[in-house]
C-alpha positions in Angstrom: -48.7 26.7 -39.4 -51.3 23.8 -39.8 -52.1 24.6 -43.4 -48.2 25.3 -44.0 -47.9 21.6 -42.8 -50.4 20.1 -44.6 -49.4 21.9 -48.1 -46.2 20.3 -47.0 -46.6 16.8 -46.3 -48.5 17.1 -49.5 -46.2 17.7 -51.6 -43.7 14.8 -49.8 -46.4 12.4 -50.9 -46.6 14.2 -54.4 -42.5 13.8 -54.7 -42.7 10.4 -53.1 -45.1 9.5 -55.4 -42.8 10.1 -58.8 -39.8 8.9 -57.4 -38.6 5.2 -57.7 -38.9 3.1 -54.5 -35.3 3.1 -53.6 -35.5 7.1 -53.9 -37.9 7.9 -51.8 -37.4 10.5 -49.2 -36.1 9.3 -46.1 -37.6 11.1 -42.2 -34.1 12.7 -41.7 -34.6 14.8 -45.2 -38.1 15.7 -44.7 -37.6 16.5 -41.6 -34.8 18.8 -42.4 -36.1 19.9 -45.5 -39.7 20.8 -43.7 -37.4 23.2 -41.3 -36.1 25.1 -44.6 -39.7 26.0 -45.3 -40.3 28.2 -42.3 -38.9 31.1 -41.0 -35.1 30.1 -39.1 -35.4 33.5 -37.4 -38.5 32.0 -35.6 -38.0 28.1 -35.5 -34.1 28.2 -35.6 -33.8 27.8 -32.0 -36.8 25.1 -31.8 -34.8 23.2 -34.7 -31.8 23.1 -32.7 -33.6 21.9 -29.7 -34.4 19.1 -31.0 -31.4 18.1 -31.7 -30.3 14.4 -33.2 -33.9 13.4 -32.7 -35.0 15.6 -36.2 -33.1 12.8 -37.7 -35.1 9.8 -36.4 -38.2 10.9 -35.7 -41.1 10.4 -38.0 -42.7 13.6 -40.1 -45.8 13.5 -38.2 -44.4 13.6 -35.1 -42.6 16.2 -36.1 -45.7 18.3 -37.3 -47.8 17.4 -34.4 -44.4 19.3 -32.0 -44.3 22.3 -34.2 -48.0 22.7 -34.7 -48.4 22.2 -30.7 -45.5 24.8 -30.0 -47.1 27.2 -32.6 -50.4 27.1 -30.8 -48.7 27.7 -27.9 -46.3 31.0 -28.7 -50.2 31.9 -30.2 -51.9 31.5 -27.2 -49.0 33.3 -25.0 -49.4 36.2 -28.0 -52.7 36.5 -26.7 -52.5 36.5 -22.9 -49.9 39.0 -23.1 -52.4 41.1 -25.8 -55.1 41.1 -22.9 -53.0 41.9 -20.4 -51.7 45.0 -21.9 -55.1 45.8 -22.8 -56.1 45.4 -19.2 -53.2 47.7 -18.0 -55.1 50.7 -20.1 -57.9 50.2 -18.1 -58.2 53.9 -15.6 -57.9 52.9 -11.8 -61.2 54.7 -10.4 -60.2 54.6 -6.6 -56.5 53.7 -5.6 -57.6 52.9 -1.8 -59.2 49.9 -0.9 -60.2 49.3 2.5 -60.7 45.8 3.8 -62.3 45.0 7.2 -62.2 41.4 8.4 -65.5 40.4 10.4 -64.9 38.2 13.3 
């Protein structure tokens, strides 16, 4: 996702760039346009959670949420991948006994 971004914002600047200064792009269509880039099967729902506030705030804060929540469904990815692989691991003994000294 960060090197989606960055190719992104990029290529705002590049438009930007060519554009006259009454044309540039405003937040609400980078914003919006940035969220026809990716994958609405995955982000859809993030989109929509952010409601009106796509339309105000600025790009970057924008790509700092997405790239935050990406790392985050990554790093839940790979809990849940250790986990499982934990689960395959054979149980030697099934007791335990536990005595408490006093």
């Amino acid at each position: 996702m960060s090197d989606h971004v960055d190719q992104f914002s990029q290529l705002v600047e590049q438009i930007n760039y060519h554009l006259g200064s009454g044309e540039k792009w405003s937040n609400r269509r980078i914003n919006r346009t940035f969220f026809g880039t990716i994958s609405s099967e995955q982000w859809g729902a993030y989109e929509d959670g952010l409601g009106n506030a796509i339309d105000t705030m600025l790009p970057s804060e924008l790509y700092a949420l997405v790239k935050a929540h990406d790392a985050a469904k990554k790093e839940n990815a790979r809990k849940k991948s250790s986990v499982a692989t934990m689960s395959n691991i054979p149980v030697v003994n099934k007791e335990v006994n536990f005595t408490m000294k006093q």
